[in-house]
C-alpha positions in Angstrom: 15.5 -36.7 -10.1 17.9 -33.6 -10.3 16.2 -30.8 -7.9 19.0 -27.5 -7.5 19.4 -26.5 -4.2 20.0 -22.9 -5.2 17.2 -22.6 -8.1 13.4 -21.5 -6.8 10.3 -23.5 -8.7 6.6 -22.7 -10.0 3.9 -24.8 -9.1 3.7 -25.1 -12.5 7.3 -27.0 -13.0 9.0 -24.4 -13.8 12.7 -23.3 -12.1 14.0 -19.9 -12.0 17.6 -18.8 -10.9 18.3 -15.5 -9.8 21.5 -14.1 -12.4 21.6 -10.4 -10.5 19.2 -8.2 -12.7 18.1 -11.1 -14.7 16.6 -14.7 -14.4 17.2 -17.3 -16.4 13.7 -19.9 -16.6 13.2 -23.5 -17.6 11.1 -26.4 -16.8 12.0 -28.8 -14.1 13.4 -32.2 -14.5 10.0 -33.5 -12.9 8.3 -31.8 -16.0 10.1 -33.0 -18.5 10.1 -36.5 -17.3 6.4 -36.1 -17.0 5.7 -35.2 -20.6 8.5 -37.8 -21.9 10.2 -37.2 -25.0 10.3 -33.3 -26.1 10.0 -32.6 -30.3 9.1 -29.5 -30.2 10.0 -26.0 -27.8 7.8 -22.7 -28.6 9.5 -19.4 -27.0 8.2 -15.8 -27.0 10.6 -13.6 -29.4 13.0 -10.9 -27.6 11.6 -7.8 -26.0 7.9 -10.2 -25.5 7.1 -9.1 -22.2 5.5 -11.7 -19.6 3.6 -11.8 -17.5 3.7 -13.8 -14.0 1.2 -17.0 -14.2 0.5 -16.2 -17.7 1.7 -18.8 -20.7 4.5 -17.6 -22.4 5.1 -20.3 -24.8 5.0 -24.2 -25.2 6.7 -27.8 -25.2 5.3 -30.4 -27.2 6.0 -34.4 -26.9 5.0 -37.1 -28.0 2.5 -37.3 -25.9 0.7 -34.1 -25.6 1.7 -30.4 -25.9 2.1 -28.4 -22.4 1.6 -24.8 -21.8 5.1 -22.9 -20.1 4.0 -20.6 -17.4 5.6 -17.2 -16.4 7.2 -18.0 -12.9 7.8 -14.1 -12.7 6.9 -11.1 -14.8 9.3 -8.8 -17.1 10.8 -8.3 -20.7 12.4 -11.3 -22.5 16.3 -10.6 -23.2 17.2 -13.7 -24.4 16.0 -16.7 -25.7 17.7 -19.7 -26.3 18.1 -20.3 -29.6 19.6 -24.4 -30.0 16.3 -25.5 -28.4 14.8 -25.0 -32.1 17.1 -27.4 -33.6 17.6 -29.4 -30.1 13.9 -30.0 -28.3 15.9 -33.5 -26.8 18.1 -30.9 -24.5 14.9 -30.4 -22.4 14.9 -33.9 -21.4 18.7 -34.9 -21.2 19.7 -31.4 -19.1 17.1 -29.1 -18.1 18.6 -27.1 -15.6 21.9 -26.4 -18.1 21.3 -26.8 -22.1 17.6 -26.4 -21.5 16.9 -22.9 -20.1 14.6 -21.6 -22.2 14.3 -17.7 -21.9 16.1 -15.1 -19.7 14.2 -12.2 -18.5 14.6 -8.7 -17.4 11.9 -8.6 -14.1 9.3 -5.9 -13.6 9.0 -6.6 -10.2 11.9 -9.1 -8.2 9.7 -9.5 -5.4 8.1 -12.0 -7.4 11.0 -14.0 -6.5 9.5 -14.5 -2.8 6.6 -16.1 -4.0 8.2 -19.2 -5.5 9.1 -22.5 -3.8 12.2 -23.6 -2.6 13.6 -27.1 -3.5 12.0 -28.4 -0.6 8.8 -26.9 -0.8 9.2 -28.4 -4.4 9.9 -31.1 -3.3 7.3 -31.8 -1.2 4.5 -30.7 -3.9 5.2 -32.8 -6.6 5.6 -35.8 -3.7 1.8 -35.2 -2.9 1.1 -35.4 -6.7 
């Protein structure tokens, strides 16, 4: 299991990385390989705003449809688009293909609440 280093992670399996003003968010490789094969990805439109801990849209597979959480709160600025026509990314990269929406943060202290890898790490090892 693929587990960057330099990203920071959600209890709820999500992975944020820190671009400067923005952050890019997606679900972990744990998540995905939890919910096995992805069919379907549900994103907030442009200019949504989120709101840390709260669901911001969805990822369905054949198995059963998950909730995404906020990892941090702000405006949406982008979204990413090929996941419509491409749910599979989420499984076969989701730290590159698979980042789901970039967004502008309210408040980047937020940041300092999330795990590092090896906190990760070590939550999803007493699962």
């Amino acid at each position: 299991m693929s587990l960057p280093s330099e990203l920071r992670y959600s209890e709820e399996h999500e992975w944020v990385k820190d671009e400067g003003e923005n952050v890019r968010i997606g679900i972990t490789d744990f998540a995905q390989s939890e919910l096995g094969d992805i069919v379907f990805v549900e994103l907030p439109e442009v200019g949504t705003e989120v709101q840390v801990n709260e669901p911001f849209g969805s990822v369905e597979s054949v198995k059963t449809v998950s909730e995404l959480y906020a990892p941090i709160s702000g405006k949406v600025v982008a979204v990413n688009e090929e996941l419509n026509d491409s749910p599979e990314f989420v499984n076969e990269s989701p730290y590159e293909k698979a980042w789901m929406i970039v967004v502008e943060p309210s408040n980047k202290e937020e940041l300092n609440e999330l795990l590092t890898a090896e906190k990760y790490q070590e939550m999803i090892n007493e699962e």
